[in-house]
C-alpha positions as CSV (number, residue, x, y, z in Angstrom):
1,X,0.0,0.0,0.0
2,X,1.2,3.1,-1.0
3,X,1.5,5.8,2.0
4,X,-0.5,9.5,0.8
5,X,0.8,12.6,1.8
6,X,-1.7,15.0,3.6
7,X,0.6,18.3,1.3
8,X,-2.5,20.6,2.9
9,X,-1.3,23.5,5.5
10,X,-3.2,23.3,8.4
11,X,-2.5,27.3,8.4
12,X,-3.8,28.1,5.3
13,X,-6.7,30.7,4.9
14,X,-6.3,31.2,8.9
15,X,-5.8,35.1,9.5
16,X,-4.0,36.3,12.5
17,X,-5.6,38.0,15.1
18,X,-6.6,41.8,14.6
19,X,-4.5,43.5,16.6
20,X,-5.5,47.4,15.6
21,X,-9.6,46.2,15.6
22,X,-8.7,45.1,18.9
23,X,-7.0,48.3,20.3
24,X,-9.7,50.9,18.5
25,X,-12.3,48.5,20.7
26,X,-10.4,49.2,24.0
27,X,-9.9,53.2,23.0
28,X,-13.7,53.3,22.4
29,X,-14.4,51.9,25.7
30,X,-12.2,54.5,27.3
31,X,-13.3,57.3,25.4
32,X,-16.6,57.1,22.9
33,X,-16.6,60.5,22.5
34,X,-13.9,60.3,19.8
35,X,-15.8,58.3,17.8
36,X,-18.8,58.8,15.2
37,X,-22.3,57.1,15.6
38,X,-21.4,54.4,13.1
39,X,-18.3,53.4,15.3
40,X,-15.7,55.2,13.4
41,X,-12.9,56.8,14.6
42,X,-13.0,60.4,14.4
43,X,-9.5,61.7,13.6
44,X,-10.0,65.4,14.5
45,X,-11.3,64.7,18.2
46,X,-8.3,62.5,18.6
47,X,-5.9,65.2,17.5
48,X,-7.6,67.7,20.1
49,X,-6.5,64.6,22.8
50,X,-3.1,64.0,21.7
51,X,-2.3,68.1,21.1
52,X,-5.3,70.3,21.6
53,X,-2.7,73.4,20.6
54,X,-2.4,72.4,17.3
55,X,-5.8,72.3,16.3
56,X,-7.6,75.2,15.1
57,X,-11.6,75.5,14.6
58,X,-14.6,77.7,15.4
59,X,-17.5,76.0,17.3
60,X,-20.7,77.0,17.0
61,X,-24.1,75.6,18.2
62,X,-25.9,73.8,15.4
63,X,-27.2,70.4,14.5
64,X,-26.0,68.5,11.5
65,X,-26.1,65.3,10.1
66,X,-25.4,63.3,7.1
67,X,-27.3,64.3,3.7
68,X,-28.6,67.4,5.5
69,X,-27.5,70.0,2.3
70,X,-29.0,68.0,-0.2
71,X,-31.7,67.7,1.7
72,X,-32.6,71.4,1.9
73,X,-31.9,71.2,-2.1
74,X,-34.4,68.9,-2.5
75,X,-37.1,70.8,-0.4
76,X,-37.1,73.3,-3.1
77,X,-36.5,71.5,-6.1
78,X,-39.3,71.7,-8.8
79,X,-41.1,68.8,-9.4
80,X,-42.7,67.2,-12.7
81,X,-45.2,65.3,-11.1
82,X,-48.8,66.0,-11.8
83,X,-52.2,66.2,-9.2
84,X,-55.1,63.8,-11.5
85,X,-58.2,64.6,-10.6
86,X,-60.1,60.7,-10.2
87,X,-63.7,60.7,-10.5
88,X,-64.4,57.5,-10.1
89,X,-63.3,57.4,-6.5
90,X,-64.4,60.5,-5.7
91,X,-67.4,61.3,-3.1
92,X,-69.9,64.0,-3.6
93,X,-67.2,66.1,-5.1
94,X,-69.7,69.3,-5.6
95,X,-70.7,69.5,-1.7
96,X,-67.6,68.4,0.3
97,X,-64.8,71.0,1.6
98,X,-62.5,67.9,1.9
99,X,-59.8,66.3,-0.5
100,X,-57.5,63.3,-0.4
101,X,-54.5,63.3,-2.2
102,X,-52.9,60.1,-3.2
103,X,-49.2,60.5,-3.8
104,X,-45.5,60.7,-2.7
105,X,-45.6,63.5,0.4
106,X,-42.4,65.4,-0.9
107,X,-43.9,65.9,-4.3
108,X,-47.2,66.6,-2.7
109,X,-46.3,69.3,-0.7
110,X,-44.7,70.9,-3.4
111,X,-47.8,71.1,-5.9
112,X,-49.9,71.8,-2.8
113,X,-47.2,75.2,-2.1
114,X,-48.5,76.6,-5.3
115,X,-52.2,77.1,-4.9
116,X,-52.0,76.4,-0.4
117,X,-48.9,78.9,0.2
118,X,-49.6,80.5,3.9
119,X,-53.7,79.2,3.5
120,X,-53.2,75.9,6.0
121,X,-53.9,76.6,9.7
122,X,-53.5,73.2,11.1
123,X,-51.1,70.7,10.0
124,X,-51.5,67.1,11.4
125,X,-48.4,64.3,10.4
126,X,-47.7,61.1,11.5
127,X,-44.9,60.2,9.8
128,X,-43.1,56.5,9.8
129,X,-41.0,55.6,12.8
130,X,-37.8,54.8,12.6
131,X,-37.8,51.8,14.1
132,X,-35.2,49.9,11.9
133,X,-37.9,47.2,10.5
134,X,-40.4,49.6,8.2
135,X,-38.7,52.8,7.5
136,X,-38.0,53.1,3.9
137,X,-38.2,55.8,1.4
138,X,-37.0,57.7,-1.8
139,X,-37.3,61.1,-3.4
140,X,-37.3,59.6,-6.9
141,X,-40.6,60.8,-8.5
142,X,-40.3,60.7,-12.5
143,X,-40.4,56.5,-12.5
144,X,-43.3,54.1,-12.7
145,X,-44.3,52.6,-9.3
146,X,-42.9,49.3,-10.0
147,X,-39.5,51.6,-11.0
148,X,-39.9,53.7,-7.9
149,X,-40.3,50.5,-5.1
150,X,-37.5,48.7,-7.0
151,X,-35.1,51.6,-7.2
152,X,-36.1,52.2,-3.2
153,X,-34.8,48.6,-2.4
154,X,-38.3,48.6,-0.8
155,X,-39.1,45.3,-2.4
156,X,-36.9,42.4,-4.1
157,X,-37.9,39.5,-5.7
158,X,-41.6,40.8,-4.8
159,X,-40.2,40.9,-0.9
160,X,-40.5,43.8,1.2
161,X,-36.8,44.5,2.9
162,X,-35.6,46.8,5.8
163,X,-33.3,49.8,4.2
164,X,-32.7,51.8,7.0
165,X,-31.9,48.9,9.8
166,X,-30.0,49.7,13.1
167,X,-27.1,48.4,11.7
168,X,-26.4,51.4,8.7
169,X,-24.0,54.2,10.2
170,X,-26.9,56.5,8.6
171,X,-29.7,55.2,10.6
172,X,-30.4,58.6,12.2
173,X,-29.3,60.5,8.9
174,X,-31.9,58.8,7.0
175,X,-35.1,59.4,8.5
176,X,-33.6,62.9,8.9
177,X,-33.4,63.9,5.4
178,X,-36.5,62.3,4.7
179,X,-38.6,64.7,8.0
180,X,-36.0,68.2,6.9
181,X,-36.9,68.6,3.4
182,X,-41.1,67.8,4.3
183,X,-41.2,70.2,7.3
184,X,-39.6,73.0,5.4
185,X,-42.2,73.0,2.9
186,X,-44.9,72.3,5.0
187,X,-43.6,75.2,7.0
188,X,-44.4,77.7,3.8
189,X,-47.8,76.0,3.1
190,X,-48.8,77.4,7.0
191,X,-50.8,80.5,7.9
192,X,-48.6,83.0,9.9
193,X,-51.2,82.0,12.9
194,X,-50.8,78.0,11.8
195,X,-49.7,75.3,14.1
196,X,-48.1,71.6,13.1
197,X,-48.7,68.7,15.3
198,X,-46.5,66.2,14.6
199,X,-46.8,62.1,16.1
200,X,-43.2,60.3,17.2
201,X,-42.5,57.6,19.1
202,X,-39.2,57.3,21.9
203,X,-36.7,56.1,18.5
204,X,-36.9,59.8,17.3
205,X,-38.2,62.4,19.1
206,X,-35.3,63.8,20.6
207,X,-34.1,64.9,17.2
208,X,-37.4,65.6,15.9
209,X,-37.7,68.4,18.2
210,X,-34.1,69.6,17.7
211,X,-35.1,69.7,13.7
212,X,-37.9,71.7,14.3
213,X,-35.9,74.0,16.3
214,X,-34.4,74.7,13.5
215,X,-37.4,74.7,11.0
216,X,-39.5,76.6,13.1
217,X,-37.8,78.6,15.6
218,X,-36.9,77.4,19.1
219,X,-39.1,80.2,20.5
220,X,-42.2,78.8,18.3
221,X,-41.8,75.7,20.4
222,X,-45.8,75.4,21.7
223,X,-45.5,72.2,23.7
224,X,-45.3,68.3,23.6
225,X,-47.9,65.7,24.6
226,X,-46.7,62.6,26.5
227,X,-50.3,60.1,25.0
228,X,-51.0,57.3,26.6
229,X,-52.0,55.5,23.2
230,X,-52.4,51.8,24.4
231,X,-54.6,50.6,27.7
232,X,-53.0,47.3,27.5
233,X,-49.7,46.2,26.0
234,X,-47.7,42.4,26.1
235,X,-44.2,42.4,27.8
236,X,-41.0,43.7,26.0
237,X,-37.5,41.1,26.5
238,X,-35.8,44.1,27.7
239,X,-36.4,47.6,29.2
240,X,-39.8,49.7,30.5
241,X,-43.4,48.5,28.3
242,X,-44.0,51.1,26.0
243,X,-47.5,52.5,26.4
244,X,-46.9,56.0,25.3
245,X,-46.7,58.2,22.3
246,X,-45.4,62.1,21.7
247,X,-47.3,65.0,20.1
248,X,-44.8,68.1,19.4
249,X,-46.5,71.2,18.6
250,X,-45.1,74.1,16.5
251,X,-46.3,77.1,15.4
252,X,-45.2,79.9,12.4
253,X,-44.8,82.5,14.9
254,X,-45.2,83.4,18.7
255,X,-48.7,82.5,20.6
256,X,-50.6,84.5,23.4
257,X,-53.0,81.9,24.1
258,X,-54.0,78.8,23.3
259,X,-57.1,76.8,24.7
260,X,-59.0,73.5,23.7
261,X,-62.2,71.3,24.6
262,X,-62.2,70.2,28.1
263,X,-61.3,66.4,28.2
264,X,-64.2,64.2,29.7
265,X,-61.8,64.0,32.6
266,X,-62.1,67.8,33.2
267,X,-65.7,67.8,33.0
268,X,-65.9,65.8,35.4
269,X,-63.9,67.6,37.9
270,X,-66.7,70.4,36.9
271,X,-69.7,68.1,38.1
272,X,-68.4,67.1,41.1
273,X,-69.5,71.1,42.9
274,X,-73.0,71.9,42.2
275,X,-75.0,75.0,43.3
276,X,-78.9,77.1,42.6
277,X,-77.4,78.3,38.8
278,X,-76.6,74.4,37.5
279,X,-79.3,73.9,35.5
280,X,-78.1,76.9,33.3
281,X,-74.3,77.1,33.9
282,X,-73.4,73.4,35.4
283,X,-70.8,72.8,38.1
284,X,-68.2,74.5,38.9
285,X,-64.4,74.7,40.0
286,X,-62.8,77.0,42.1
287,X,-59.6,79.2,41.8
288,X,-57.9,81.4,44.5
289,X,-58.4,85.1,44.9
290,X,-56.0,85.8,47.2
291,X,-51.8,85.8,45.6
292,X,-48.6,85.8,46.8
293,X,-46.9,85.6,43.6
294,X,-48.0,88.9,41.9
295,X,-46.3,92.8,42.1
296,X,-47.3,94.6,44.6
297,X,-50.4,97.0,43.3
298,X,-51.9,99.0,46.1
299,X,-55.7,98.9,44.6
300,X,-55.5,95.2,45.1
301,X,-54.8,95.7,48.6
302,X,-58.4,96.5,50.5
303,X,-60.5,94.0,53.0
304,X,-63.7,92.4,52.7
305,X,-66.8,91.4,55.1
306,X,-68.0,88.0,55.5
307,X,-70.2,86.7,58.1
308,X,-69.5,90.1,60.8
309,X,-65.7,89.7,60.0
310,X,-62.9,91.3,58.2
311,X,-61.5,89.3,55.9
312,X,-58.1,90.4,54.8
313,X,-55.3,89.0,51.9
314,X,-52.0,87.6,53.3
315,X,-50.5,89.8,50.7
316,X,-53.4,91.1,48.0
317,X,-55.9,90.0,45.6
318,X,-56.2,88.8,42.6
319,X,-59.1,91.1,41.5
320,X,-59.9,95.0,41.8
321,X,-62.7,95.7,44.9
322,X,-65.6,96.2,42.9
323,X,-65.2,93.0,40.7
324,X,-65.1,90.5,43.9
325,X,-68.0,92.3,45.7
326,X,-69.6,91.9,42.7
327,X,-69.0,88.6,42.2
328,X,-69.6,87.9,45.9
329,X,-73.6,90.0,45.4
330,X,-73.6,87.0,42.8
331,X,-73.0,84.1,45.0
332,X,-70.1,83.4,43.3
333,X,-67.4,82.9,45.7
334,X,-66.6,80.7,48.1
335,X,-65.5,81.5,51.9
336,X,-63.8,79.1,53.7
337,X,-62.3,79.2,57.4
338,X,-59.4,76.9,58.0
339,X,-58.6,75.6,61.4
340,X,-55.9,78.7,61.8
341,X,-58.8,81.0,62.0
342,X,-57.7,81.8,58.1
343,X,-60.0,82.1,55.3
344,X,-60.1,80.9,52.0
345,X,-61.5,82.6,49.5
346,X,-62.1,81.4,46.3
347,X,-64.2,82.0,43.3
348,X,-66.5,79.9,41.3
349,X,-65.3,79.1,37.3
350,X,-68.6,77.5,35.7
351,X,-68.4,74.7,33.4
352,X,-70.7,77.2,31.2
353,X,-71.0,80.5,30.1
354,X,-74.1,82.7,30.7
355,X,-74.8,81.7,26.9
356,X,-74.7,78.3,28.1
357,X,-71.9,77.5,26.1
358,X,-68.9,74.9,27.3
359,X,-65.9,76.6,28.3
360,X,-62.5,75.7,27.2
361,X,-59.7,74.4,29.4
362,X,-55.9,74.7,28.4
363,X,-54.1,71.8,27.1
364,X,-52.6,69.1,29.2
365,X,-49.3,67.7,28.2
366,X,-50.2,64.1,29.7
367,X,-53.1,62.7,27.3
368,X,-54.5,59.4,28.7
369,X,-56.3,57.9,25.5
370,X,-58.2,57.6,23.1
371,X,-56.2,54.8,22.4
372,X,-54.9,53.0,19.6
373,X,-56.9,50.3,19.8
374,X,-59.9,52.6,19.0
375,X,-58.8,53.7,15.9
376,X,-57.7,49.8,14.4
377,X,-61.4,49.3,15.8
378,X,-62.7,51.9,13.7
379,X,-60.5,51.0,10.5
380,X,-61.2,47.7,10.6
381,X,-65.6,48.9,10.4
382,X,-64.8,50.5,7.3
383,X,-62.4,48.7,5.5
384,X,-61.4,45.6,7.1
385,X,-59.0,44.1,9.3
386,X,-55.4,44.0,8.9
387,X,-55.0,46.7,6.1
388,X,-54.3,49.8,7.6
389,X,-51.4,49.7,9.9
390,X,-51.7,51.7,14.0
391,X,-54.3,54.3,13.0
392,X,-54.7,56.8,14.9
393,X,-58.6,57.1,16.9
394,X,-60.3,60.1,15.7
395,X,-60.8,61.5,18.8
396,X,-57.8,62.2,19.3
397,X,-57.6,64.3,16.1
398,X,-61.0,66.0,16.9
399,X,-59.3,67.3,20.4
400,X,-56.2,68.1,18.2
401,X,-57.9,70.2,15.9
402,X,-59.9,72.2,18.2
403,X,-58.0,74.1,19.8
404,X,-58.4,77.9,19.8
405,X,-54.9,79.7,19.1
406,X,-54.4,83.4,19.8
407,X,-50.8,85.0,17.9
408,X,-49.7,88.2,18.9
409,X,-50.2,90.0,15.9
410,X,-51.3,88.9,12.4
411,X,-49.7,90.4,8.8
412,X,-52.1,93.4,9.7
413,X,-50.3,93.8,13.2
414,X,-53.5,93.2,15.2
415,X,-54.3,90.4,17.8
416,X,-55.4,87.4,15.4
417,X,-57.2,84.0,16.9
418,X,-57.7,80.8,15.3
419,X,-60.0,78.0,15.7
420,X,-59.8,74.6,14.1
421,X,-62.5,71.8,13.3
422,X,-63.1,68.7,12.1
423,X,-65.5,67.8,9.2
424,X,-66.6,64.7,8.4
């Protein structure tokens, strides 16, 4: 028998061990603040470690990102696309104020800023998450729509695919570019007394609301709702169960005011005090006359009879003498002595008008419902289940949109208000 030599290297293909991966590992442990999101090591912070002398740069406070130029370019870039008018899916045309467009948003916008420039008062968006599993998009608008998804790596083979996953150095830089160049247009198509309510989830809404800082104006920052959107939600592997949205408000310029319907929560605070007037004005809450916080203003400054005895402020009220002893003729305040030998005094705020109108309340920033579940619920009445991905309930965009908006001055320099409302 013949003896066979094994002539293979037991060494061949094997690489040695990765020294310089290994030591860029250990200097981002120590100090992550050299490198970029994507992991990469950024050569100018580690130049201002080794000799801080030798490098020269002005700082300034801004916030960029990858893509952010071209971006902006795009924003205001004609487009060639087209708005087709489709009868056959249209309802009563002739007697409804609304209108659906079916379309690619950025394009949209655009052929919306010609006729809509400064006419929108309220803009609503709920835009994708970027959660890493169903952000996708592409600003390519001159293709077919098999062209477009293709080109978009949105499908292949027929298969939807992830483009934007965790994983890509640009995972924040994406959905970025794809939110700057919408809000900027969206910004023109607004009323100088316009608001945009936007819906984000935890994944983004820290940059969100530095982009629209930037959009918008810091100082035309409104508010942000924390919205409890689920009442029920399964357990996560790791971390806190999510149960909560954000709605970030924006408006073109400064506010006075703004005011919406009382929540079904607040009313109910109202019903709880009831005197002789409910039938016409319902119940009531009550507010404090007497302040500690204001200036000092010496007509606020008097005393006040009750029951054979002077009443008199801790510092001064918050109303001129003959507007509380009217309101007192009135039966509309509310004396109360405290086990100090103190008194309380606080006026009645009526859940109605004398017109017997409901009185708005200011916004809350914690929203508990309507829920997501509701709007699926409501979806899934019209048009079936499992076609229409977390809708949102339309409550919630009813209380969204009716809120009563006071500006400082409008283009005519005079106090301006707005209302919003929903039609169906």
């Amino acid at each position: 028998m013949e003896n066979i030599e094994d002539t293979s290297n037991p060494m061949e293909n094997v690489q040695s061990h990765d020294w310089n991966k290994e030591r860029l590992e250990q200097l981002k442990q120590l100090m992550p603040d050299l490198f970029t999101n994507d992991g990469k090591l950024n050569v100018s912070e580690l130049k201002k470690v080794i000799d801080p002398k030798s490098v020269n740069e002005t700082e300034r406070y801004e916030f960029r990102w990858f893509g952010k130029s071209n971006a902006k370019r795009e924003a205001f870039t004609p487009t060639d696309a087209t708005l087709v008018y489709d009868e056959n899916r249209s309802v009563n045309p002739a007697e409804s104020d609304n209108l659906i467009i079916e379309g690619e948003n950025l394009a949209v916008l655009k052929l919306l800023s010609n006729s809509y420039r400064e006419q929108v008062k309220c803009i609503y968006i709920d835009p994708p998450y970027n959660t890493g599993k169903d952000f996708v998009y592409s600003d390519k608008f001159n293709q077919d729509k098999k062209e477009y998804w293709e080109d978009a790596e949105i499908t292949e083979n027929g298969f939807k695919i992830d483009t934007n996953a965790e994983t890509d150095g640009r995972f924040h830089s994406n959905w970025l570019n794809m939110m700057y160049s919408r809000l900027l247009i969206s910004k023109q198509l607004l009323k100088k007394d316009g608001i945009i309510l936007m819906s984000i989830d935890d994944n983004e809404v820290h940059h969100l609301r530095k982009l629209c800082d930037e959009v918008f104006g810091e100082e035309n920052f409104v508010g942000i709702f924390c919205w409890k959107n689920k009442y029920g939600a399964g357990a996560k592997t790791k971390g806190f169960i999510e149960v909560h949205e954000y709605i970030l408000c924006y408006s073109k310029e400064i506010i006075k005011n703004i005011e919406a319907d009382l929540t079904k929560e607040q009313i109910a605070e109202y019903d709880k005090r009831k005197d002789e007037k409910y039938s016409t004005r319902g119940g009531y809450v009550t507010q404090p006359l007497m302040t500690k916080s204001m200036d000092d203003r010496e007509n606020l400054k008097y005393t006040v009879e009750y029951n054979n005895e002077i009443i008199k402020p801790r510092k001064q009220w918050v109303w001129e003498e003959s507007r509380l002893l009217e309101a007192i003729k009135n039966y509309e305040v509310v004396f109360k002595k405290k086990k100090d030998g103190e008194y309380s005094v606080r006026n009645k705020v009526y859940l109605k008008d004398e017109n017997g109108n409901i009185r708005k309340g200011k916004p809350i920033t914690v929203l508990n419902g309507p829920f997501n579940q509701d709007g699926t619920k409501e979806v899934e009445s019209l048009i079936g289940a499992g076609i229409f991905s977390f809708p949102k309930p339309t409550a919630l965009l009813e209380y969204l949109l009716s809120f009563t908006v006071k500006f400082h001055y409008n283009v005519d320099g005079i106090s301006s208000l707005s209302g919003f409302s929903l039609k169906a």
